[in-house]
LUMDREN-368154 format. One record per residue (C-alpha): residue number from 0; residue in three letters; x, y, z. Coordinates in Angstrom, 3 decimals. Each point is the difference from the previous one (the first is absolute). Layout:
# residues N
 num residu        x        y        z
 NUM    ALA        X        Y        Z
...
***
This chain:
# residues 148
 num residu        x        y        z
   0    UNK  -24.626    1.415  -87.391
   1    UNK   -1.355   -3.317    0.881
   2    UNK   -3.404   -1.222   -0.630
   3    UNK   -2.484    0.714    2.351
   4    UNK    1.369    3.044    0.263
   5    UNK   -0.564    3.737   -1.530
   6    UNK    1.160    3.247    0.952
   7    UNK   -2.646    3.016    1.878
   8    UNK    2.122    2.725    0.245
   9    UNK    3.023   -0.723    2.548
  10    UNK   -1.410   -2.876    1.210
  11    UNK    0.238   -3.799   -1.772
  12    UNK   -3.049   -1.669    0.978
  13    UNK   -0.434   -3.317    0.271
  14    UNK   -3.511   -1.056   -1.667
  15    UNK   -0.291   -3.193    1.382
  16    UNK    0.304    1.425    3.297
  17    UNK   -1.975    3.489   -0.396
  18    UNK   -2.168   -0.345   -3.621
  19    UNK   -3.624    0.393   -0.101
  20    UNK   -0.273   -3.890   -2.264
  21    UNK   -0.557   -3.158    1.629
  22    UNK    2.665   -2.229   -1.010
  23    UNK   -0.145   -3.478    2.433
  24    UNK    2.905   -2.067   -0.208
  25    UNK   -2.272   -3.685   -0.431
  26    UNK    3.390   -1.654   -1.003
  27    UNK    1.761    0.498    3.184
  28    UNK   -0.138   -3.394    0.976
  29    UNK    0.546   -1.243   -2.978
  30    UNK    3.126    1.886   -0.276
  31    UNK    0.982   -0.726    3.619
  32    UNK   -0.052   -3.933   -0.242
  33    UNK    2.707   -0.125   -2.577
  34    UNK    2.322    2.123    2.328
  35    UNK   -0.983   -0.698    3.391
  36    UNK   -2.051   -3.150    0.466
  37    UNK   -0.076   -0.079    3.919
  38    UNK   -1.618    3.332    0.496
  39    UNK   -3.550    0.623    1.726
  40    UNK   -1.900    2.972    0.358
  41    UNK    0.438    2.059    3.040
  42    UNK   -2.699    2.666    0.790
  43    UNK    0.877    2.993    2.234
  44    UNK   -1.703    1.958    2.669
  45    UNK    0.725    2.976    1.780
  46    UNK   -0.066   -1.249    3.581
  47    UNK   -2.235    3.355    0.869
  48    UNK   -1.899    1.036   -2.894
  49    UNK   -0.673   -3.949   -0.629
  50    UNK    0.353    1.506   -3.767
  51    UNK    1.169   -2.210   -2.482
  52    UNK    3.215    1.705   -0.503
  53    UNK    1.134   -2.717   -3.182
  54    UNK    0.163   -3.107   -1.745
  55    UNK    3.591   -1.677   -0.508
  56    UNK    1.515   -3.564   -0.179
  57    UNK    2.122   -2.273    2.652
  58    UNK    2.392   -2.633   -0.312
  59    UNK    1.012   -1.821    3.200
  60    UNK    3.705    1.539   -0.418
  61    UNK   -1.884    3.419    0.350
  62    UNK   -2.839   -1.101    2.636
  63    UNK    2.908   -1.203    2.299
  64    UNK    1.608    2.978   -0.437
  65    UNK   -3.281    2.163    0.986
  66    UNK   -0.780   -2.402    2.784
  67    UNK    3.813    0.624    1.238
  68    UNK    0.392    3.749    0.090
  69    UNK   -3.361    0.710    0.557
  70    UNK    0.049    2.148   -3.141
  71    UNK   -2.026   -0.070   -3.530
  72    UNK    2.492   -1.987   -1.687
  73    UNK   -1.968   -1.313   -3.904
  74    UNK    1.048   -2.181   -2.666
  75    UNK   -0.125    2.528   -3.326
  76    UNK   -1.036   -1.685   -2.773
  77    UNK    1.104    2.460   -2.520
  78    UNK    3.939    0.046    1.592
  79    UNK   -0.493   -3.526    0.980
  80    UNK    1.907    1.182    2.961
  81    UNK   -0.960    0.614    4.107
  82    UNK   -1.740    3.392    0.511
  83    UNK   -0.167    2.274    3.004
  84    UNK   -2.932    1.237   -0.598
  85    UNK    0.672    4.112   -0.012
  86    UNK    3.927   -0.195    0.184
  87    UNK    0.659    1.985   -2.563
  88    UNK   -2.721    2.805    0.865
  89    UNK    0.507    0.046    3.578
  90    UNK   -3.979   -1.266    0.515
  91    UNK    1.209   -3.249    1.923
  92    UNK   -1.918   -2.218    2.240
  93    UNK   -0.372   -1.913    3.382
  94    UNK   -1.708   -3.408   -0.505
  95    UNK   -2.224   -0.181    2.669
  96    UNK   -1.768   -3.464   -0.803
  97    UNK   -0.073   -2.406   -1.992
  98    UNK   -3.378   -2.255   -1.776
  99    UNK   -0.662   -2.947   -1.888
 100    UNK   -2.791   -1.007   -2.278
 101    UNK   -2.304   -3.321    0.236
 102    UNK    2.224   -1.278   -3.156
 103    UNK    2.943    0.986    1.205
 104    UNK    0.978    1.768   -3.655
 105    UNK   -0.309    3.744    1.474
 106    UNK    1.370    2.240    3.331
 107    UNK   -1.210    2.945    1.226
 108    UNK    2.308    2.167    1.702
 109    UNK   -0.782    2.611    2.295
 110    UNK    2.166    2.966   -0.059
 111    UNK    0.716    3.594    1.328
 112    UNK    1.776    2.266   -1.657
 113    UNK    3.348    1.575    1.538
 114    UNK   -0.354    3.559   -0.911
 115    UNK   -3.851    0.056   -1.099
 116    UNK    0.215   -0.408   -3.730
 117    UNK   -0.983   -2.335   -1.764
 118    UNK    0.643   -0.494   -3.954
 119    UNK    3.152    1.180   -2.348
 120    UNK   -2.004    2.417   -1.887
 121    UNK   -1.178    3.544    1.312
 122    UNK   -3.101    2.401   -0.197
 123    UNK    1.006    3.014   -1.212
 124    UNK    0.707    1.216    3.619
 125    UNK    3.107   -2.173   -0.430
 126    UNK   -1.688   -2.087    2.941
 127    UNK   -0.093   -4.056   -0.580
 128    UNK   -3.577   -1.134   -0.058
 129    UNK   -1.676   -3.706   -0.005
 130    UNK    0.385   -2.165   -3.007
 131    UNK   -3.771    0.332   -0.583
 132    UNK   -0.068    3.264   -1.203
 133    UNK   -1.805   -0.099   -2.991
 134    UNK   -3.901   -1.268   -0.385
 135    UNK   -1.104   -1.313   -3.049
 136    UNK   -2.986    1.108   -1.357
 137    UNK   -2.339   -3.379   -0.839
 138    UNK   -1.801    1.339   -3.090
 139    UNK    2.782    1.433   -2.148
 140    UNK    3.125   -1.560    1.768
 141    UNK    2.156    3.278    0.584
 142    UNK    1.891    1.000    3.100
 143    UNK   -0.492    3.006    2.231
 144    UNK    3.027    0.510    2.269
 145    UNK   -1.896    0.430    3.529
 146    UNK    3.679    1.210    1.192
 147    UNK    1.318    2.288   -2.631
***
C-alpha cells in the first residue's frame, strides 16, 4: 500500500488528505523551483461564495491556456504538467475573472464551478465539498473535519 496510506475497513484512506495530524508541506517551493522555475501562485475563489476554494501554481503556458478557454487550466507542480483543475473528478470550472497582485508574482482567479462541487475528495455523503474542510485547532495542532 503506499505511504500515506492505511486501510479502515473497505475503504483506503488517504491520511494526508483525511488524518486528524497537521503535516504542512514548508518545502513546496523548495521542491517546486528545481522542477518548474516559472510558476506563481494562483489563489482561487468561488465566484459566489467568494470562498477561497484553493491554492495552486501557474506558468504562462497554463495561464494562456485559462485565459483562452475560459476554464481553470493550472500548472501542477507535482506532474510538472498543465492541469484542468477537476478533470478527472468531474468538479470543473468556468474562469470568470482574472487578478493581479501589486508585485506582479501572484493571480487570483475567480471561478464558478460547473456542476457545484468543488474539491476531489468527498464527505461521507459521497458529495464534493471545499478544499477547506478541516480547521486546525491552534493549541494542540490537530484537525477536525468540519465536512466529514
Amino acid at each position: 500500500m503506499p505511504p500515506g496510506r492505511h486501510q479502515k475497513g473497505l475503504k483506503i484512506v488517504k491520511e494526508l488528505e483525511e488524518g486528524v495530524a497537521l503535516t504542512l508541506d514548508f518545502g513546496k517551493l523548495v521542491k517546486i523551483t528545481g522542477t518548474c522555475t516559472d510558476a506563481i501562485p494562483v489563489a482561487v475563489q468561488h465566484a459566489d461564495t467568494h470562498e477561497v476554494i484553493l491554492v495552486a501554481y501557474t506558468n504562462e503556458r497554463a495561464m494562456r491556456q485559462a485565459f483562452r478557454e475560459r476554464t481553470l487550466v493550472l500548472w501542477s507542480t507535482s506532474r510538472n504538467e498543465l492541469w484542468e483543475k477537476g478533470k478527472t473528478s468531474g468538479e470543473t470550472f468556468d474562469l470568470v475573472e482574472a487578478r493581479v497582485n501589486c508585485e506582479q508574482n501572484s493571480l487570483l482567479y475567480i471561478v464558478r464551478p460547473r456542476r457545484g462541487g468543488i474539491c476531489h475528495t468527498r464527505n461521507r455523503q459521497g458529495e464534493p465539498r471545499n478544499c477547506y474542510y478541516r480547521r486546525i485547532h491552534l493549541d494542540t495542532l490537530a484537525l477536525e473535519n468540519t465536512d466529514p
